[in-house]
C-alpha positions as CSV (number, residue, x, y, z in Angstrom):
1,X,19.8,8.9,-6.6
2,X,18.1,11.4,-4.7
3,X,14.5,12.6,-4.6
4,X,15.9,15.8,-6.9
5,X,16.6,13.0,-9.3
6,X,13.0,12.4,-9.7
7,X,11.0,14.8,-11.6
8,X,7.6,16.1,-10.6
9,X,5.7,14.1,-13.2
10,X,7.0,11.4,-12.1
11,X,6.8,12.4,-8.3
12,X,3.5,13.2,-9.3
13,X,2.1,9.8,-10.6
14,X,3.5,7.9,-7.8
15,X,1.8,9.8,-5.2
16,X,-1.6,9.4,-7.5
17,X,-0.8,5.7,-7.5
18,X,-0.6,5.8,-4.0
19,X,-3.8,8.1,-3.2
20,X,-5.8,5.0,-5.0
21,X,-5.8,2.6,-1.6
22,X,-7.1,4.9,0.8
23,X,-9.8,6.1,-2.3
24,X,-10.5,2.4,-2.2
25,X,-10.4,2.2,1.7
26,X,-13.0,4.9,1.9
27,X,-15.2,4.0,-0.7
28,X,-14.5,-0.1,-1.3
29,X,-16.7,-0.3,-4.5
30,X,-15.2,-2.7,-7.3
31,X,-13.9,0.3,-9.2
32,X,-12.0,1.6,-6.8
33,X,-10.4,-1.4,-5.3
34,X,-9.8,-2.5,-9.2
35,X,-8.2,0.9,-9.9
36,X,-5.9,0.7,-6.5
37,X,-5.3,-3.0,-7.5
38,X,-4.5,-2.3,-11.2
39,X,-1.0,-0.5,-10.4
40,X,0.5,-3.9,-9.3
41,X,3.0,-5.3,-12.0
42,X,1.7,-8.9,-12.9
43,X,4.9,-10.0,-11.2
44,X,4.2,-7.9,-8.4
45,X,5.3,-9.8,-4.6
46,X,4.9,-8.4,-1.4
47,X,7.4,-9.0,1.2
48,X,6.6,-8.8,5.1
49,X,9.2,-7.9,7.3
50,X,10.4,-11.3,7.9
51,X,11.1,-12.0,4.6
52,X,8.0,-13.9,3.6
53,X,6.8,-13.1,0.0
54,X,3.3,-13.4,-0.7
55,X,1.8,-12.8,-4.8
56,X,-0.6,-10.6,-6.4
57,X,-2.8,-12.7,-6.9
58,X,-3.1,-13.2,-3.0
59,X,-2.7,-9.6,-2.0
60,X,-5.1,-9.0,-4.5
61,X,-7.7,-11.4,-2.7
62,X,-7.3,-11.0,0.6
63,X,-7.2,-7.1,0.1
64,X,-10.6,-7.3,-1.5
65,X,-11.8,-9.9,1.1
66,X,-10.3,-7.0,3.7
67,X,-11.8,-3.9,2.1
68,X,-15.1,-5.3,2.2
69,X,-15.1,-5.7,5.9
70,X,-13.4,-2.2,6.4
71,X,-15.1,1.3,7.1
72,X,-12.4,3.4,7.0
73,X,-12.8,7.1,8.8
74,X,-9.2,7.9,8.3
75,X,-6.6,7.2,5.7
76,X,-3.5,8.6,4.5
77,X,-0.2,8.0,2.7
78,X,2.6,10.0,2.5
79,X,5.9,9.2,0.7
80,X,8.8,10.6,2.3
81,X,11.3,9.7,-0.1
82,X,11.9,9.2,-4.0
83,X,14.7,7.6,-5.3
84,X,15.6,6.3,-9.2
85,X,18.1,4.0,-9.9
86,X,17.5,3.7,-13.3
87,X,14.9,6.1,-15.5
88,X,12.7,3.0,-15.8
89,X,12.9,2.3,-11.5
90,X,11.8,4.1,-9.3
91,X,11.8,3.2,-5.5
92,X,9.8,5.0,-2.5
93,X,9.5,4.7,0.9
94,X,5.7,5.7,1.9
95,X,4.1,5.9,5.5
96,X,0.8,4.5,5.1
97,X,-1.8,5.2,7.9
98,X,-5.5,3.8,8.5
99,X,-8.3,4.0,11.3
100,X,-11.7,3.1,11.0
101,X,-14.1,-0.1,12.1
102,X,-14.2,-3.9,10.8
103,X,-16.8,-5.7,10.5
104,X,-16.5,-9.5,11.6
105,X,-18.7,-12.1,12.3
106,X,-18.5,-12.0,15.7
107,X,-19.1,-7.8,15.5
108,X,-17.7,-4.5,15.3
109,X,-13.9,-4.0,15.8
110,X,-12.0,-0.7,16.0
111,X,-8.5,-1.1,13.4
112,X,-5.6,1.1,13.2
113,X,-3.1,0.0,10.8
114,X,0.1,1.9,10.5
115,X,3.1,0.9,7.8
116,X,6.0,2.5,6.6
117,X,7.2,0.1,3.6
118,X,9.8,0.3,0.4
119,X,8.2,0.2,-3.0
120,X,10.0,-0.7,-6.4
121,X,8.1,0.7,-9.4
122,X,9.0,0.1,-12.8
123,X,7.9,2.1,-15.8
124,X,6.0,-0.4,-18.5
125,X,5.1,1.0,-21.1
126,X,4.7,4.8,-19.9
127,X,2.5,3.9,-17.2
128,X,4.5,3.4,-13.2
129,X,3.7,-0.5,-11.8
130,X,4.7,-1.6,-8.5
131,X,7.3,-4.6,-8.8
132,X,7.6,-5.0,-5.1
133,X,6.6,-3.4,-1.5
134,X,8.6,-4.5,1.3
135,X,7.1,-3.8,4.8
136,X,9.8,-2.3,7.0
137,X,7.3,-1.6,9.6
138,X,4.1,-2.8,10.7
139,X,1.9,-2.1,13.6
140,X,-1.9,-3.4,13.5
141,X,-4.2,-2.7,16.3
142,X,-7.6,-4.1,17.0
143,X,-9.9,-3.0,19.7
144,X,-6.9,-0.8,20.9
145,X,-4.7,-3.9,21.1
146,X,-1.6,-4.5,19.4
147,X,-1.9,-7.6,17.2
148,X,0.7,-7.7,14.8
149,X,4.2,-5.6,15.4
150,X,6.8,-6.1,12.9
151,X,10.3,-4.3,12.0
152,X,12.0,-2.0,13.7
């Protein structure tokens, strides 16, 4: 299946999905991160580019622990392809890029995150749930220095 395969609705409700973290990364009020959170299946897993899976229950809590800490000035995502395998499944491959400041307890720390990943969404119900995101890349850089670099 190709991205023609996908209609627009559909096209359309996955990049609305995906416009909900950076929302949440510029404005980290319960709300928003509850409404970025709330398109993960309840079996969602994330998988890291080595394989390890983590749950949604911890992705969940470390990305509100994260948020928190986060002032974000820039944020985008931008899916640069669309492909259904079955008119319930849908899976993308999205370029996710953030900049901005964290706050730790030992200070102020400048963070650029950049990750392009694979995401499984399933239709339940009429509404588009993420079953999986699979980082292919990540690259994390704090205070201009390169801290995590995974994938190729």
């Amino acid at each position: 299946g190709r991205a023609a395969d996908v209609d627009d609705a559909t096209q359309k409700a996955l990049n609305a999905n995906y416009a909900l973290r950076c929302t949440a990364a510029f404005d980290p009020s319960d709300a928003n991160m509850d409404a970025a959170f709330a398109v993960l299946a309840p079996d969602f897993v994330a998988v890291d580019p080595k394989g390890k899976q983590v749950t949604r229950d911890e992705v969940v809590g470390q990305g509100k622990q994260q948020m928190k800490m986060l002032h974000a000035t820039t944020c985008n995502e931008t899916v640069e392809s669309f492909s259904q395998s079955d008119p319930n499944t849908v899976v993308a491959v999205s370029n996710f890029h953030l900049e901005g400041d964290l706050q730790a307890p030992d200070g102020k720390h400048d963070l650029v995150i950049t990750e392009k990943a694979q995401d499984t969404w399933k239709n339940v119900g009429g509404k588009w749930l993420a079953s999986q995101s699979k980082d292919l890349q990540i690259l994390v850089k704090v205070d201009g220095n390169v801290v995590e670099d995974q994938g190729s």
